[in-house]
N, C-alpha and C positions, 0 to 999 in steps of 0.2 A: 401434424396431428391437431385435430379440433379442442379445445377446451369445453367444459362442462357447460358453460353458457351458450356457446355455441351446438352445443348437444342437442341441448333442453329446446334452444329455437329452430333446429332442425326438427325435429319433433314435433311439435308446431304449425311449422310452415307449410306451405299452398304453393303449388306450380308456378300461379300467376305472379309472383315476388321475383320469381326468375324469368319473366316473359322478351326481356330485353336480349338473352339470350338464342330465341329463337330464331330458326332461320325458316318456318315454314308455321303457318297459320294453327294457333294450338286453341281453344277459345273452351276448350273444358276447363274445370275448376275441379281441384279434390287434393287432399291432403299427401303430403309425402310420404307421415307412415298410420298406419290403420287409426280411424276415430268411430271404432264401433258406436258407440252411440249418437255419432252424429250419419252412421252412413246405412244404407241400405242395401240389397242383392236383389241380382233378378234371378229370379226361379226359373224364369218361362222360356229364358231366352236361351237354343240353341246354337254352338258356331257350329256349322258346317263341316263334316265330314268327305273325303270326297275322294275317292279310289284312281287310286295313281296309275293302275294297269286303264284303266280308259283311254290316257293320254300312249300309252306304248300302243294302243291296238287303233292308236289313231283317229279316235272316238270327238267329236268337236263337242262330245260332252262336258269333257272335262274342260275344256280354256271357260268354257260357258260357265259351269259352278262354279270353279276357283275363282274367274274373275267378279261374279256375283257374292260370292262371300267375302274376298279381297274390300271392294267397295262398298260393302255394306257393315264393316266391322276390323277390317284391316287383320283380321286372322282366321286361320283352317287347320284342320287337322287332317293328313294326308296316309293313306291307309295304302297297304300293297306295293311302298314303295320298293321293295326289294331288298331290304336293308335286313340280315337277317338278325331275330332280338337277342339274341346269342352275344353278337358282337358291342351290342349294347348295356346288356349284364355283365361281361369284361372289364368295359369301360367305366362302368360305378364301382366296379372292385376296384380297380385299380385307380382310380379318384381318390376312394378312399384311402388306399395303401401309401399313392404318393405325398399328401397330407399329411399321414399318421408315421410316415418312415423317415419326414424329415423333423428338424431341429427348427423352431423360428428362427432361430440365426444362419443357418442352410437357406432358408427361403429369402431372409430380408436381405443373404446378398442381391438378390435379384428385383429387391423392389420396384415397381413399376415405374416408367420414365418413357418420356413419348420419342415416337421416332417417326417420322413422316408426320401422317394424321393420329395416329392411335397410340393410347399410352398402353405399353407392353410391360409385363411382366408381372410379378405378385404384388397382389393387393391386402392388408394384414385385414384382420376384423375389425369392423367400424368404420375402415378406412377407405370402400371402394371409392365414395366421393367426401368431398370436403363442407356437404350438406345436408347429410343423414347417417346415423350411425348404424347402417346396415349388418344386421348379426350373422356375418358369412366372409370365409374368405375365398380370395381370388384370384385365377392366377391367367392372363391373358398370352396367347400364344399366336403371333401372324406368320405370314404365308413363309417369313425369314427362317424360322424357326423349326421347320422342318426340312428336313434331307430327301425333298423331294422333285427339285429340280435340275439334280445331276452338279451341281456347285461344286465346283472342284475347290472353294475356299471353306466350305460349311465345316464349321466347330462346334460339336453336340451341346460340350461343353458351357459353352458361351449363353444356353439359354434353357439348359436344366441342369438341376443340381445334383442329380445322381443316372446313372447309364440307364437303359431297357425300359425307358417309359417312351421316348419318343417311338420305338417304330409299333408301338400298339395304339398310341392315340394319332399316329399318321394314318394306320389303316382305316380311321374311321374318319378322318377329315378326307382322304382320298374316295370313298365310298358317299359323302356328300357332295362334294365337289360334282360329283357325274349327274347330280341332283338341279344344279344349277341352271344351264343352259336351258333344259328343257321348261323347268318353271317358270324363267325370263320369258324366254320364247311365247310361253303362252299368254303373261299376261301383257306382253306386249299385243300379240294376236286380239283378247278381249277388249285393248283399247283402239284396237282399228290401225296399230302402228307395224311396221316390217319387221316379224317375228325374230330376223335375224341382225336387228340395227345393232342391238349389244353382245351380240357374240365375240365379237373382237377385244372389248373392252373387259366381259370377265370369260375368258381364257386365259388359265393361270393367273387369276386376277387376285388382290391380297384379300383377305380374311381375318378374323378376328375369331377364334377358337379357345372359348371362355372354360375355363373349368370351374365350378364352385363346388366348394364342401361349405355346406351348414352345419356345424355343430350343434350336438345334442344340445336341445333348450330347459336350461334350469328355470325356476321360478324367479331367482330375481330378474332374469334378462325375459320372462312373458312380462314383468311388471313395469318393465324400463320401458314400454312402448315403442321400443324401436321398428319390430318388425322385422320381417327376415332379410326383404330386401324393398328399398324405396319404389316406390310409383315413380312410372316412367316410361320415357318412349324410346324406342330404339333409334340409332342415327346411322342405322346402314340402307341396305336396296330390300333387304330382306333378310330375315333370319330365321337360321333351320336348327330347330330344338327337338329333341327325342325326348317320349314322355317320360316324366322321372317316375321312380319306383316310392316317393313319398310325394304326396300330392302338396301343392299350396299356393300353384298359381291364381291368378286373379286377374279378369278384364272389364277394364271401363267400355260399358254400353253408355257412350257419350248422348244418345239417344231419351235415355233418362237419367245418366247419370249413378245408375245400380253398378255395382261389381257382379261377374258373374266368376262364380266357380270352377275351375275350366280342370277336369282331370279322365283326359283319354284311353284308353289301353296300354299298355306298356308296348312301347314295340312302332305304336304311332308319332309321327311327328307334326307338328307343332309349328306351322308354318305365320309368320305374320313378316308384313309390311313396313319400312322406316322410314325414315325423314329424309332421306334420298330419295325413294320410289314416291313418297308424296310432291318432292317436287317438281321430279320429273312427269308425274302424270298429272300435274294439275289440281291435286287435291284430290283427284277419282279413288286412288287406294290413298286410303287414308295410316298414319303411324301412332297406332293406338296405345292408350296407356295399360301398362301392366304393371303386376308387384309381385313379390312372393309373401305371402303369409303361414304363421303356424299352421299345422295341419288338425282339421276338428278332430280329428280321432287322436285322445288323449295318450295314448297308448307309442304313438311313433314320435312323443316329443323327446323322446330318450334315442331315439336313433338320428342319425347323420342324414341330413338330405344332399343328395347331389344332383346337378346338373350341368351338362355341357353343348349350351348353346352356340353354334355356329354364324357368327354376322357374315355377309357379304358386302363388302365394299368393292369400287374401284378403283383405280391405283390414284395416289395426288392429284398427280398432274393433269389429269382429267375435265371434262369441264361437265358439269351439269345443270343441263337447259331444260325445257318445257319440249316433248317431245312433238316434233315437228306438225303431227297431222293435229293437233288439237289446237282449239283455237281461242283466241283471247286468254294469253298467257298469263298468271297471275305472278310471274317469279322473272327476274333478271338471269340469266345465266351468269355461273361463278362457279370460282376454281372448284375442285373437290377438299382443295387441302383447306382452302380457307373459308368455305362449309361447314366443314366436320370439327373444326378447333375453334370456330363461333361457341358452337354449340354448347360443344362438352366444355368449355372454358368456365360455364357455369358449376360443373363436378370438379377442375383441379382449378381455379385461379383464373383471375384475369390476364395472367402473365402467361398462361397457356399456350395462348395464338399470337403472342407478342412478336415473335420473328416470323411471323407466316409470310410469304410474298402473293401479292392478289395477283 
C-alpha cells in the first residue's frame, strides 16, 4: 500500500517520470490525474463511429474507416455489432451485485498477484497501481478463470468468491471473443498485411476481463484529486469496452494535446489500440492515453460507475515483431511475456518482471 507522500506525488506526476518503462515510443506529456486548470478539451474533435454490419456484408468499407480512425487516434466506436444491450445491462447489475454482496475480506482473499504476463485478481481502491490512487475497485479475470475450455481440472472456486457469477460474465466474454478475429483480420488487411497472419495466435488466446465498480464520489474524495482512474495506455493488441451507462471517459488528442469527452450510446463499444498493436504495426495505430473522470452531470456522482473492459492479449510465449510487410522496423522483436512485465513493472514494482526469462 502506498503512503500519503507517495499519494500526494502521484497526484502530481507526469507520464514522462515513468518513460524508462516503456516499450513503445510515447512522446505525449499530461498528468496522471486531472489538472483542470492546467488542462484543456477539444470540442471539435470526433472519434469515429463505424457500423460493424459493413464488415459482415463484406463491405471493404469498413477495414478502410476502422483502419483510418485506428491510425488517426488509436480509438472507435463500433455500432451493429450484434451484441444485444440487454446482455449488457445484466452485466452492470451484476457488477454491481458482486461488489456489493461481498465482504472486503471475501475479496482480498483474492488479491491480485501475477501469473504469466498479467496481474490477476482484485484490486482494493487506490490500489490498482502503485502510482496513482485511483478511486475504483478492480477485479481482473483471464482466459483461466473461466469454464470455458472444457478443463476437466477447472475450480470455480479458486478464482471467485461466491457461485453464479462466473457463467453470466462468461456469456459476455464468449460474445466478444467472436469479436476478435474479425477486427484483427481487418486491421491487419488496412496495413497491407495477411488478414489471417494472427488467427492462430488469438484462437482462444488469453484476455484480461477487467471488471470496475466506481463508488459513489463524496466530496472529500472530488477534493483529494485523485480522479476516477489515472491516464494511461493500454498494453494489450486491443481492447473492447461496452459503453458505460455513467459517462467519464476521456481521450488524449496527442495532436493538440486537449482531452476529449468521449460518451457513445449505450449499447456501443468502445474499441481502441495498445502497446502491442503499436508495436506490431510500427507506430501506424498508435496506444493512446485515456482516464476515467467524474462525470459533469452533478446528479450521477451518487451513483456507482461501472465498467467491463475486455484487453486482448497473446499468450507469453509469443513473440512480437514488426509485422513483416512494413518496412524500416522501428522495434526489436521480444518475447510477449517480457514486453508486457516491462511495462506494467512501472504500476506494481520493479520486482514485477524480476523472474521474466527473455
Amino acid at each position: 500500500m502506498k503512503n500519503t507522500d507517495q499519494l500526494k506525488k502521484g497526484i502530481k506526476s507526469q507520464n514522462q517520470e515513468f518513460r524508462r518503462y516503456e516499450q513503445v515510443h510515447k512522446n505525449q506529456n499530461y498528468y496522471l490525474s486531472e489538472q483542470l486548470d492546467q488542462e484543456e478539451f477539444d470540442n471539435d474533435f470526433a472519434i469515429k463511429t463505424i457500423d460493424f454490419s459493413l464488415l459482415i456484408d463484406d463491405n471493404p468499407r469498413f477495414v478502410a474507416e476502422l483502419g483510418s480512425a485506428l491510425s488517426d487516434i488509436g480509438f472507435a466506436i463500433i455500432t451493429n455489432h450484434g451484441i444485444h444491450q440487454n446482455m449488457y445491462h445484466k452485466c452492470e447489475q451484476k457488477i454491481i451485485e458482486f461488489f456489493e454482496s461481498t465482504t472486503l475480506d471475501d475479496r482480498m482473499k483474492y488479491e491480485a498477484r501475477r501469473f504469466g504476463s498479467v496481474n490477476q485478481g482484485y484490486f482494493p481502491i487506490k490500489s490498482t497501481t502503485i502510482i496513482h490512487p485511483d478511486l475504483v475497485e478492480g477485479w481482473v479475470f483471464c482466459r483461466r478463470a473461466f469454464d470455458m475450455d472444457n478443463g476437466s481440472d477447472y475450480q470455480e472456486s479458486e478464482f471467485w468468491p461466491v457461485p453464479g457469477f462466473e457463467p453470466i460474465f462468461r456469456e459476455v466474454v464468449l460474445a466478444h471473443e467472436k469479436l476478435i478475429l474479425p477486427l484483427m483480420q481487418s486491421m491487419l488487411a488496412y496495413l497491407g498485411e495477411d488478414p489471417h497472419l494472427y488467427d492462430k495466435k488469438l484462437t482462444k488466446t488469453n484476455f484480461g476481463f477487467r471488471l470496475n465498480y466506481y463508488p459513489p464520489l463524496s466530496q472529500k474524495q472530488l477534493d483529494s484529486g485523485g480522479g476516477r482512474m489515472l491516464g494511461h495506455e493500454d498494453i494489450d493488441i486491443f481492447t473492447i469496452l461496452p459503453t458505460q451507462s455513467v459517462a467519464g471517459l476521456q481521450v488524449l488528442n496527442r495532436n493538440n494535446n486537449k482531452w476529449i469527452r468521449l460518451n457513445p450510446k449505450f449499447g456501443d463499444i468502445i474499441l481502441n489500440t495498445g502497446d502491442y498493436m503499436q508495436r506490431i504495426s510500427n507506430d501506424i495505430f498508435p496506444s493512446t492515453t485515456h482516464r476515467v473522470s467524474p462525470p459533469i452531470d452533478s446528479n450521477l456522482m451518487g451513483k456507482p460507475r461501472i465498467s467491463f473492459p475486455m484487453a486482448i492479449y497473446i499468450w507469453e510465449d509469443e513473440i512480437l515483431e514488426v509485422l513483416p510487410n512494413l518496412k524500416n522496423p522501428k522495434y526489436e522483436s521480444i518475447r510477449a511475456e517480457k514486453f508486457h512485465t516491462s511495462i506494467t513493472s512501472k504500476y506494481y514494482g520493479d520486482d514485477y518482471s524480476a523472474d521474466v526469462k527473455d
